[in-house]
Phi, psi and omega in degrees: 000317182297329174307308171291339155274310158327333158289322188299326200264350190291342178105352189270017178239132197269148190308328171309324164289339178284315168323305165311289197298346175278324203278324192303318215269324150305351162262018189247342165275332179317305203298309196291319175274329176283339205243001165282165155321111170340287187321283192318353344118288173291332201284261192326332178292297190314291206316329183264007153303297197306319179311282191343272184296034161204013147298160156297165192287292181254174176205149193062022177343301190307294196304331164261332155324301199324291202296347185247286201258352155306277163019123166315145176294342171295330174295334166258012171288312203263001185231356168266174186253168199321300239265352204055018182328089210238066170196165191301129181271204162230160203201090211276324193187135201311017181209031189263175225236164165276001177243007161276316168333288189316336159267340164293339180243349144275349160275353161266002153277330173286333190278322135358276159341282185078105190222112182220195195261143174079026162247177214249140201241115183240102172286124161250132172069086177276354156066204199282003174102353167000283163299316169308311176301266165356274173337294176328293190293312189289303168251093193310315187278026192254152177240166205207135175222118153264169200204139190196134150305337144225152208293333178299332181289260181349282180318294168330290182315318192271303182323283172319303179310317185280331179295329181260007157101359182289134178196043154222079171224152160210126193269128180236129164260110176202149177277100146034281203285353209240343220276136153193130188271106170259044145273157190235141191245151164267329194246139110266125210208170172160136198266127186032035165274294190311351187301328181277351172277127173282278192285100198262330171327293171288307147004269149011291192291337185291287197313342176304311179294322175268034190221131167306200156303277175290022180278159169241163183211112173292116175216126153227173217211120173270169203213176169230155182313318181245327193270146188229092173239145131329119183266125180281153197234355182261134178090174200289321186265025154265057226281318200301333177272349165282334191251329176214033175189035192284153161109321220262195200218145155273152142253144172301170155317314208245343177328291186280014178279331147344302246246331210273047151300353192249302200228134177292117156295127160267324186192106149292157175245147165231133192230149156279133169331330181276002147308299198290309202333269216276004174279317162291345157278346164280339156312295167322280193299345158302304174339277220305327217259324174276019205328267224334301180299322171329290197285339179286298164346292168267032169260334168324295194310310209220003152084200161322343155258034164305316178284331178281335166290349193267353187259353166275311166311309181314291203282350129349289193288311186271351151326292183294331128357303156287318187284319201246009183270340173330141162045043142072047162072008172291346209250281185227136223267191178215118188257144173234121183253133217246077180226143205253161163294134180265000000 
């Protein structure tokens, strides 16, 4: 395996074999999770529900800040879409572009939501301001509190607001574990965060004490339809959690269906996978179509490895791409939820 990733990253193995070689390897966990004993299956599903509620709410906050949002910001100017989006997008029809996707899935979290102009607003993990932004503009009388682990977000974001004349955004730079509000949201929301959250229990109990009586809290999330795993950052054939995802988890469809000692389910969405496929090949195909500028952006980041980070983001994008593009996007999904207060 170490051999073989070393191939993978010299840049000299053409992508279609890199492709291949990703789909052998989801199918070969499917076949390794499908093929234990039912009980045994279940023994384990439980067993990691329990860690999760006796984990810390998150864990390696630092180590995925590193890996993501520290990146200079031009590097998601040149491989992301107008909206700056950096999570999956919806695609109404096979030839919309990425950044029309992208307001396709942020006008279906307002719709969702239920979002309207003049509630007081809570983003937990606002990424480049992408949503936060969006809002802000669609509903002026509205106030927006995004919340991000990191200060390069927070500057962008605070840069962008001001650039765009908005000035009902307010940015809290914080760690998860550390976050605490004393305002009540009529709205909560949040895009691809939980993925980095262990303990959804406490999580749960926390956003309950910031949400009004009748306030909600939106969330999505990609999942796979049944298995709930940890991405492991040790030995070699662990590249993806070592490299772009330590700290983080799959959740099932169903993982937060667990959680409601706090907040009542109202309604989930299963969005098909092939929403995240092509929002990562579009991705892909900026990297490539911007290499030059790309690559001078991250000789900032990583120095002298700069060319091996650049072939490592590639095999990222098309990881992710195969993973959610499997089985005709059936396998593993993009979930959106719906939860009320008890």
């Amino acid at each position: 395996m170490k051999f073989a990733i070393k191939a993978v990253e010299s840049g000299l193995i053409p992508d279609f074999i890199i492709r291949f070689g990703i789909r052998r390897l989801l199918k070969q966990r499917l076949l390794d999770e499908f093929s234990q004993d039912p009980q045994q299956s279940s023994k384990r599903y439980n067993d990691f529900l329990y860690e999760l509620k006796k984990s810390k709410l998150a864990i390696d906050t630092d180590k995925a800040n590193e890996q993501h949002y520290e990146i200079d910001s031009e590097f998601y100017n040149l491989v992301l879409g107008q909206n700056k989006k950096y999570s999956s997008c919806y695609y109404k029809n096979e030839n919309e572009s990425l950044s029309t996707a992208e307001k396709n899935m942020l006008e279906l979290y307002i719709e969702r939501g239920q979002f309207s102009d003049g509630q007081n607003i809570l983003e937990l993990g606002c990424g480049w301001g992408s949503l936060t932004l969006y809002l802000a503009k669609r509903f002026p009388q509205s106030h927006i509190t995004g919340v991000s682990n990191s200060h390069s977000q927070r500057n962008y974001i605070l840069k962008q607001a001001k650039y765009r004349g908005l000035k009902n955004i307010e940015i809290i730079t914080c760690d998860i574990n550390n976050l605490s509000l004393e305002n009540q949201f009529d709205r909560i929301i949040s895009i691809e965060m939980f993925e980095h959250v262990r303990n959804y229990q406490n999580l749960f109990k926390n956003i309950s004490s910031w949400m009004n009586p009748q306030g909600l809290l939106f969330i999505h999330v990609f999942c796979h339809r049944h298995l709930m795993y940890p991405f492991e950052t040790e030995g070699e054939d662990n590249w993806m959690g070592k490299y772009f995802f330590s700290g983080g988890q799959m959740p099932a469809a169903d993982t937060f269906l667990n959680f409601q000692q706090h907040l009542n389910i109202e309604k989930r969405w299963i969005n098909n996978g092939q929403h995240y496929e092509k929002t990562s090949n579009h991705w892909l195909e900026n990297m490539d179509e911007n290499k030059q500028q790309v690559l001078i952006v991250l000789k900032k980041t990583y120095g002298q490895d700069y060319k091996l980070w650049f072939q490592r983001w590639r095999i990222f994008f098309m990881s992710c791409a195969e993973l959610f593009g499997y089985n005709k996007g059936n396998e593993w999904l993009v979930g959106h939820y719906l939860f009320t207060r008890r």
